[in-house]
C-alpha positions as CSV (number, residue, x, y, z in Angstrom):
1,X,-86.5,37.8,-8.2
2,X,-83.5,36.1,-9.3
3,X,-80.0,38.0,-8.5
4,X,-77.8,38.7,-11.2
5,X,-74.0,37.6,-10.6
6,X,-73.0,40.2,-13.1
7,X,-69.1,39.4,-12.7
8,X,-69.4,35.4,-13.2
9,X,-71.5,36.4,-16.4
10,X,-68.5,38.4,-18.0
11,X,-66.1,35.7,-16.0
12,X,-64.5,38.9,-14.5
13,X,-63.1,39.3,-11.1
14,X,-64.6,41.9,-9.2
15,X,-61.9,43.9,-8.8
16,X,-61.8,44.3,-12.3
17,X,-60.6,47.5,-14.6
18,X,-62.9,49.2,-17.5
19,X,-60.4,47.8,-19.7
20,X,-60.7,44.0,-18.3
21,X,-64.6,44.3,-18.6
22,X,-64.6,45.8,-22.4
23,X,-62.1,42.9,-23.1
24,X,-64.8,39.9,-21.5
25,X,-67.6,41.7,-23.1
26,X,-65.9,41.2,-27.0
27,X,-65.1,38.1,-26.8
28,X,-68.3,36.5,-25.0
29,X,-70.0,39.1,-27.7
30,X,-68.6,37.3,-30.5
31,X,-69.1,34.1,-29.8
32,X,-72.9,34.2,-28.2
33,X,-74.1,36.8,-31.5
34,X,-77.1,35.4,-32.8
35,X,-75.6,35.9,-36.1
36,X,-73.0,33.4,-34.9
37,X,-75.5,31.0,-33.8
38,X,-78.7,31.6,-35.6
39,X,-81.8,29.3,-34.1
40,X,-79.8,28.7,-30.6
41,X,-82.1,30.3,-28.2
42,X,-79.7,29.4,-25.0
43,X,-76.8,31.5,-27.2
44,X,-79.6,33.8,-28.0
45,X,-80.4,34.3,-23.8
46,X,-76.7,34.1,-23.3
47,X,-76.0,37.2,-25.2
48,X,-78.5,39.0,-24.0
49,X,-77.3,38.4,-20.2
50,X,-73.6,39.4,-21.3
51,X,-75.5,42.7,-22.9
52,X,-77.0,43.5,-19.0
53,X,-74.1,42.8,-17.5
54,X,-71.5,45.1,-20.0
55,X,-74.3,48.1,-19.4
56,X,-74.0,47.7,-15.8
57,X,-70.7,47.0,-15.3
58,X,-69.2,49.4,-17.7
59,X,-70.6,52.5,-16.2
60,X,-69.3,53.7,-12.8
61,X,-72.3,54.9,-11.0
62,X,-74.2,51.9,-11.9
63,X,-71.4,49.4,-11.0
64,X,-71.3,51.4,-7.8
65,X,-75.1,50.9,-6.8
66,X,-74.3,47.0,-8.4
67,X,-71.7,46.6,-5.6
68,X,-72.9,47.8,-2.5
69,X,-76.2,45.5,-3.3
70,X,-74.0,42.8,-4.0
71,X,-72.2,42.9,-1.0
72,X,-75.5,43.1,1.2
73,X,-76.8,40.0,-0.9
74,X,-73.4,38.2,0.3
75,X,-73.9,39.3,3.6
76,X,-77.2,38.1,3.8
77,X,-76.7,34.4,2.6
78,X,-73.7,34.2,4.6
79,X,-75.4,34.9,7.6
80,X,-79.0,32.8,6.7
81,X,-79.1,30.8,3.6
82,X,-82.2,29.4,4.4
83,X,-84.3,32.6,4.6
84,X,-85.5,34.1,1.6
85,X,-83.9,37.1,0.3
86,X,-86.3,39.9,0.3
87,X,-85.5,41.9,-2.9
88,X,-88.1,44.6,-2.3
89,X,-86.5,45.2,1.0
90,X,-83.0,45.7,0.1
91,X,-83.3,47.7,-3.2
92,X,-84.2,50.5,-1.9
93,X,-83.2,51.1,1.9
94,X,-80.9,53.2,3.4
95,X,-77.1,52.5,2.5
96,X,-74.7,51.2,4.7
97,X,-73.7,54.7,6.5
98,X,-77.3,55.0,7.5
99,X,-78.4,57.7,5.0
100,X,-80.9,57.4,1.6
101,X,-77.9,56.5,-0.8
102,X,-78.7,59.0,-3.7
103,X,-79.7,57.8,-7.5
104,X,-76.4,59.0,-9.6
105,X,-77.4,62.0,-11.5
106,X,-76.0,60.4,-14.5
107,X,-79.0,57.6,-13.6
108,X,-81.4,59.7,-12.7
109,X,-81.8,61.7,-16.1
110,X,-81.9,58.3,-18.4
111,X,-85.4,56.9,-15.8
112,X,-87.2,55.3,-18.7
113,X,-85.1,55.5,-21.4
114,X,-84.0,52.2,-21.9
115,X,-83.9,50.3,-25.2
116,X,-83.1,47.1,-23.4
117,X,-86.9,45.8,-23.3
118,X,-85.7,41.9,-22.9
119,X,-83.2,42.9,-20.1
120,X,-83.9,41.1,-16.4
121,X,-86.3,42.0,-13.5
122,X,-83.2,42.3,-11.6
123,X,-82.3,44.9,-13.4
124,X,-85.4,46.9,-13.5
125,X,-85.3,46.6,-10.2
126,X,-81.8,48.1,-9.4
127,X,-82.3,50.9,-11.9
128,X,-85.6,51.8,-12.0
129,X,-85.7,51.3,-15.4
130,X,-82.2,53.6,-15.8
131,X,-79.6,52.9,-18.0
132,X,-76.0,54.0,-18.9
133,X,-75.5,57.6,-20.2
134,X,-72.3,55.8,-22.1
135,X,-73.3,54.7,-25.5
136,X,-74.4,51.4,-25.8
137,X,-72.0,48.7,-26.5
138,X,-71.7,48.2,-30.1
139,X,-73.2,45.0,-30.7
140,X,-70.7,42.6,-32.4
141,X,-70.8,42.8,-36.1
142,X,-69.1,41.1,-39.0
143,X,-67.3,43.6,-41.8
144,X,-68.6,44.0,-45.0
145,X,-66.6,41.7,-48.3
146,X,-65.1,43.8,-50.4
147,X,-64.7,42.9,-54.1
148,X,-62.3,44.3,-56.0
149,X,-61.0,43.5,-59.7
150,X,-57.5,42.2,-60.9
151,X,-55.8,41.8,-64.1
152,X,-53.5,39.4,-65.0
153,X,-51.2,38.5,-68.2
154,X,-52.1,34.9,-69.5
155,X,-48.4,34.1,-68.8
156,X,-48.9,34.8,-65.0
157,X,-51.9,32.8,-65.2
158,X,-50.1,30.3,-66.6
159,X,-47.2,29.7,-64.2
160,X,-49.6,31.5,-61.3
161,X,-48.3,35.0,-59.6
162,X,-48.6,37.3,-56.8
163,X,-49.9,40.9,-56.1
164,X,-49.4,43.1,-53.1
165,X,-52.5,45.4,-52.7
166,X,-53.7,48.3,-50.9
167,X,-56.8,47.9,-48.7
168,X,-57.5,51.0,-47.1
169,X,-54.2,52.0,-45.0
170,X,-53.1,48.3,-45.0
171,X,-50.4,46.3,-47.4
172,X,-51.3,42.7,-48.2
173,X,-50.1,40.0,-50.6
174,X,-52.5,38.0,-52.2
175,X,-51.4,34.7,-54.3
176,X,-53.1,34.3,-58.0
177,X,-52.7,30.0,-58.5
178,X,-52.2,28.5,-61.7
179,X,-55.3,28.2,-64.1
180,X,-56.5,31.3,-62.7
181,X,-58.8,32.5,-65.8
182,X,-61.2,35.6,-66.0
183,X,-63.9,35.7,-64.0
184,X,-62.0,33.3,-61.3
185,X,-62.9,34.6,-57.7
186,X,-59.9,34.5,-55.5
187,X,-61.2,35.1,-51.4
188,X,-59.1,36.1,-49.0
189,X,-60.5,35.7,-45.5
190,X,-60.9,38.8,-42.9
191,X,-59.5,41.4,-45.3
192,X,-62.4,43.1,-46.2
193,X,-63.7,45.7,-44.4
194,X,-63.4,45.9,-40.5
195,X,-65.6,44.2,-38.1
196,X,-67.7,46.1,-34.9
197,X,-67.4,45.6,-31.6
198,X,-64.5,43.2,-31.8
199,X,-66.0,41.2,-34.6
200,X,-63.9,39.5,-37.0
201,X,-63.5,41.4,-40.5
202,X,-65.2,40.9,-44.0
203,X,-63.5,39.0,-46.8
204,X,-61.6,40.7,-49.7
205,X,-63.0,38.8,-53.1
206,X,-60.7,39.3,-56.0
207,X,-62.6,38.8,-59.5
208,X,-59.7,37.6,-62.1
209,X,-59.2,39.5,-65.5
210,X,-57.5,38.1,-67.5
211,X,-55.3,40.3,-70.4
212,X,-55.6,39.3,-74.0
213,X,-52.6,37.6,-75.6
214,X,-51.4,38.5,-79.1
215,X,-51.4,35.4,-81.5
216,X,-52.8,33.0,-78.5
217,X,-57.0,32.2,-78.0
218,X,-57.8,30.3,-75.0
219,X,-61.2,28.1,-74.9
220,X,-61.1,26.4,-71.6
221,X,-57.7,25.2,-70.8
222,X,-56.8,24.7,-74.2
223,X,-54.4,27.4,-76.3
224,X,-55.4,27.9,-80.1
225,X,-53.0,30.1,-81.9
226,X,-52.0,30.1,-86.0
227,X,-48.7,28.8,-87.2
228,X,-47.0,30.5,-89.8
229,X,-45.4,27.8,-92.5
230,X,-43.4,28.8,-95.5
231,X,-45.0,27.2,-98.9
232,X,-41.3,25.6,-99.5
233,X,-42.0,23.4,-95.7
234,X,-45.7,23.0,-96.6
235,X,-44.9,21.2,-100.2
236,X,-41.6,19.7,-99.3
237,X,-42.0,19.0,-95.6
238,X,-39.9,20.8,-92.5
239,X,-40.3,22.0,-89.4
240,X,-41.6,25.1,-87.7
241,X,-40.9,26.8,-85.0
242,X,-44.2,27.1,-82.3
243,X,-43.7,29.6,-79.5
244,X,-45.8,28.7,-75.9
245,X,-46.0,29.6,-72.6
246,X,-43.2,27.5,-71.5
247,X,-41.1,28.0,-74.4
248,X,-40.2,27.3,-78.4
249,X,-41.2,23.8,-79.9
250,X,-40.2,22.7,-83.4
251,X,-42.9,21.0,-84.7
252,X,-42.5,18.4,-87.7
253,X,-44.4,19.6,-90.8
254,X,-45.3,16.4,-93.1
255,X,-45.0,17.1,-96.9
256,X,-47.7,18.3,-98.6
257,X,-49.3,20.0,-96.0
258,X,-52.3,22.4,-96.7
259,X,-53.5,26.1,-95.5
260,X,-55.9,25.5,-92.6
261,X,-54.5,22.0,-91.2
262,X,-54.4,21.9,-87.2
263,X,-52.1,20.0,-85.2
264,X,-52.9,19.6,-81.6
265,X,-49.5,19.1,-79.0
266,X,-50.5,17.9,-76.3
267,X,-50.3,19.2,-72.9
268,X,-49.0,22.4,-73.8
269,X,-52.0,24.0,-73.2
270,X,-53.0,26.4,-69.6
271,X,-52.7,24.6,-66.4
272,X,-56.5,23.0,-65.0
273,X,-57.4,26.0,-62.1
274,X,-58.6,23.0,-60.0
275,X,-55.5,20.3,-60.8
276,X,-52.4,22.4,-61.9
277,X,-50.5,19.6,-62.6
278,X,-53.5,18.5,-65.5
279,X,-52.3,20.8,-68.7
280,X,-55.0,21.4,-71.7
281,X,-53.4,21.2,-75.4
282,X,-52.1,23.6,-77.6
283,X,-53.8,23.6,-81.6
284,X,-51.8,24.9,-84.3
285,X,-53.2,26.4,-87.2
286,X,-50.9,26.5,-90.6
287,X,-51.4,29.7,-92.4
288,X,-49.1,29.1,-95.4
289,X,-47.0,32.5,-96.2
290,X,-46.1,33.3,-99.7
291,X,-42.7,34.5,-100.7
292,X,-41.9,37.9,-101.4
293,X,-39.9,39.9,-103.6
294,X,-39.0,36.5,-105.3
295,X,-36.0,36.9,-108.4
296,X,-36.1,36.6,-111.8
297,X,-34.7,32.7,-111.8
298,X,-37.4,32.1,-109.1
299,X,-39.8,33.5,-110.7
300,X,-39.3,31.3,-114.0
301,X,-38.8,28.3,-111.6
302,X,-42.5,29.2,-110.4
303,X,-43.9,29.5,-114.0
304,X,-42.2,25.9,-115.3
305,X,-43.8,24.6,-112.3
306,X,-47.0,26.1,-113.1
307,X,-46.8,24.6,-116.9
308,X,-45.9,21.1,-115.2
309,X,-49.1,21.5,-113.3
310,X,-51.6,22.3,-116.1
311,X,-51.8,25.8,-114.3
């Protein structure tokens, strides 16, 4: 039976504290966890020695009984290395002051209850088949994502933004880019839930809503919106005043100009999500407004135009 150097497992000095061994255990946990390294059977054994070793070591009476066989192991191999070290011998014989060294009661209750089926012969052997009455260590294990929804104006997704948020008695800020449209997914690493046993945390996924903006439609990274233009501009020619993202535009309306015509300026649509520096275009749609409360002189100008017309 092969002795089990439970200290060089955890790379631990003997000597040692609770806190020292906890600390070894976590991070050799984390990065043997067969969720960590799935299909790596020599991780897979790893892990399962650190396991034996954390059960051991981490309860008193056990590390106790651990010790004093250690130290006749040592004793033995110091004095005849060539001899075989008869396991069945040593186990179980009187202790070093001569008397039956007692099974810790704490031991003693838990024969047979193990759940560590794959642990070493070696430890079967020390214990009986005894484990700690200490919980078992909590096996490493990664925190759950969390997904949570955020809404944005199109102007913030247009020049990009940040939030601060609340998850769960924490403060973070989270950075929305450029583009950003709804339904983007935005992850931040390890601020999801928290991990188990010293395992990192989930991921906090933020799922983009995007609010609706009066007068504005936006099909892919492109901005449609409809242009007021007075009939006068329309028939005569002008200019109009377009309102975007970034600002006013006057746009130069060519005479004659009908309801319904679309202009497209280019790159003044939304930023690409991907290349913010790439801009869609902005389509302008003239809806041609009629005057109102027009005077009598206008109103006779409108009817000699109409007879001019054939109307």
């Amino acid at each position: 039976m092969e002795y089990k150097d439970y200290y060089k497992i955890l790379d631990t000095g003997k000597h040692a504290d609770s806190e020292e061994i906890s600390k070894a255990y976590r991070k050799l946990a984390r990065r043997y966890h067969p969720d960590v390294n799935p299909g790596d059977t020599v991780a897979e054994e790893r892990y399962k020695e650190i396991n034996e070793a954390y059960t051991v070591l981490n309860h008193a009476d056990a590390r106790a009984k651990y010790d004093r066989l250690s130290a006749k192991w040592e004793f033995h191999q110091s004095a005849d290395e060539a001899n075989e070290f008869e396991w069945n011998e040593w186990l179980f014989i009187p202790g070093l002051d001569g008397q039956e060294p007692e099974l810790p009661a704490a031991l003693d209750d838990l024969k047979s209850k193990s759940s560590h089926t794959d642990f070493s012969d070696f430890y079967y052997g020390l214990f009986e088949a005894v484990v700690s009455d200490q919980p078992e260590p909590e096996a490493p294990e990664k925190g759950e994502d969390i997904t949570q929804q955020l809404e944005i104006t199109l102007q913030e997704a247009f020049i990009g933004t940040k939030r601060v948020l609340r998850i769960g008695n924490r403060k973070i800020e989270v950075k929305i880019p450029k583009g950003a449209r709804t339904g983007t997914k935005i992850r931040v690493r390890n601020e999801g839930a928290e991990g188990k046993g010293g395992a990192p945390s989930g991921d906090l996924y933020l799922e983009i809503m995007v609010a609706p903006e009066p007068n504005l439609e936006r099909i892919g990274d492109d901005l449609h919106l409809e242009l007021p233009v007075n009939v006068y501009s329309a028939v005569l020619g002008g200019e109009a005043i377009v309102t975007t993202l970034k600002g006013k535009i006057k746009l130069r309306i060519p005479p004659e100009t009908q309801s319904g015509k679309v202009f497209r300026i280019k790159g003044q649509g939304m930023p690409s999500l991907k290349n913010p520096e790439q801009r869609g275009d902005l389509y302008a749609k003239v809806m041609i407004t009629v005057p109102e409360n027009l005077s009598e002189e206008e109103i006779e100008l409108f009817e000699e135009l109409a007879d001019i017309r054939g109307l």
